[in-house]
TORFI-354607 format. One line per field, with one value per residue (C-alpha): residue number from 1; x, y, z. Coordinates in Angstrom, 2 decimals. Example, Ala and Ser with C-alpha at 12.3 -4.5 7.8 and 13.67 -1.06 7.14 Angstrom:
2
n: (1:2)
x: (12.30:13.67)
y: (-4.50:-1.06)
z: (7.80:7.14)
***
This chain:
93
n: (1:2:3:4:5:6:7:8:9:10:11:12:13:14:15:16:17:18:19:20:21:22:23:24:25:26:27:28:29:30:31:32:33:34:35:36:37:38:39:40:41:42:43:44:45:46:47:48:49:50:51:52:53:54:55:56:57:58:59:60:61:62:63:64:65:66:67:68:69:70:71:72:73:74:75:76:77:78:79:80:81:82:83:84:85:86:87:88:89:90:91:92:93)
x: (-103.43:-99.91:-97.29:-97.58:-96.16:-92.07:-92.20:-89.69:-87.48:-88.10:-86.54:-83.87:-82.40:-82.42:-80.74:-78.33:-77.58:-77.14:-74.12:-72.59:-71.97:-70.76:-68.19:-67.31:-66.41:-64.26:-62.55:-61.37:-60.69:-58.13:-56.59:-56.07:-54.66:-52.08:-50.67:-50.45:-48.87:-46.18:-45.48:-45.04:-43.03:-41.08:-40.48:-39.01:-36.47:-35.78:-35.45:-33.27:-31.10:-31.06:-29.53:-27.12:-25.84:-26.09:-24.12:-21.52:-21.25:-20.61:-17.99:-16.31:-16.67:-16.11:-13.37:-15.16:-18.26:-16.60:-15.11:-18.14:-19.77:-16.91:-17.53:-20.92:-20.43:-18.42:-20.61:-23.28:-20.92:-20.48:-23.43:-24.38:-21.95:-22.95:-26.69:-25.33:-22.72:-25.70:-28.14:-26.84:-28.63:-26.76:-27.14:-24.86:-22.29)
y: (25.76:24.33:25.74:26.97:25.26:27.43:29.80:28.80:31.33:30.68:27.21:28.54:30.73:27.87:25.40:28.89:28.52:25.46:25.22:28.13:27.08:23.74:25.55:27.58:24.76:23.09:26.39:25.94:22.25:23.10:26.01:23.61:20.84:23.56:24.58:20.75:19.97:23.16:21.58:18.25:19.60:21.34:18.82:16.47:18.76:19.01:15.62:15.23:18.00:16.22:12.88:14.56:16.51:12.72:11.37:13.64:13.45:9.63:10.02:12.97:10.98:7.60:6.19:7.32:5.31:2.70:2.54:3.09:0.53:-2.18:-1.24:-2.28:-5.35:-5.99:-4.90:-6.70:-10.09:-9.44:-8.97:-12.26:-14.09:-12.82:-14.17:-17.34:-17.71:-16.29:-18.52:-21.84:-24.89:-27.06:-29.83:-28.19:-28.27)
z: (34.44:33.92:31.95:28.11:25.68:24.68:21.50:18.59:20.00:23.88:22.34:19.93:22.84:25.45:23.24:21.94:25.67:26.27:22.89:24.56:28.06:26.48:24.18:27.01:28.44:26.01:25.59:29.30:28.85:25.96:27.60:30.89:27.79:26.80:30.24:30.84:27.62:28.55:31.95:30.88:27.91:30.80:33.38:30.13:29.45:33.10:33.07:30.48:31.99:35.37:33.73:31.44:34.91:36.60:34.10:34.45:38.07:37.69:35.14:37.07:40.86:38.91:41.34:44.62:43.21:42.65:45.68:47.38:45.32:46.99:49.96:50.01:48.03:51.11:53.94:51.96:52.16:55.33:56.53:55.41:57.01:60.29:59.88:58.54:61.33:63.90:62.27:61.69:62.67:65.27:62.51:60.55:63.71)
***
């Protein structure tokens, strides 16, 4: 017996349907695009905000950076001597 054949409006509806769950769908896709595009949006000024306030810690704390910049310039120089010292071939005696 199988199935009868779908009515012109049995097949309007279903493809009705079918447009409407798929603009449905877009219409959550772009809200999502908008609270992502406000975030992002967000987070940049943040950022932006976060640099200007790092900037101005490094001018304010200039000479403890750079003294803590010489110091490790010097620990580094240091350090290097040790593992050449520590590693030197007896050739090089």
């Amino acid at each position: 017996m199988g199935r009868r054949p779908e009515g012109k409006a049995e097949n309007l509806f279903k493809n009705l349907g079918k447009r409407i769950d798929e603009l449905l769908k877009e219409i959550k896709d772009a809200g999502e695009k908008a609270k992502n595009s406000e975030r992002f949006e967000e987070l940049k000024r943040n950022g932006e905000t976060l640099k200007k306030d790092f900037e101005n810690f490094k001018d304010n704390n200039k000479g403890m950076i750079d003294d803590l910049e010489k110091g490790i310039d010097r620990v580094g120089k240091d350090l290097k001597e040790a593992f050449d010292k520590a590693f030197k071939t007896k050739k090089e005696d």
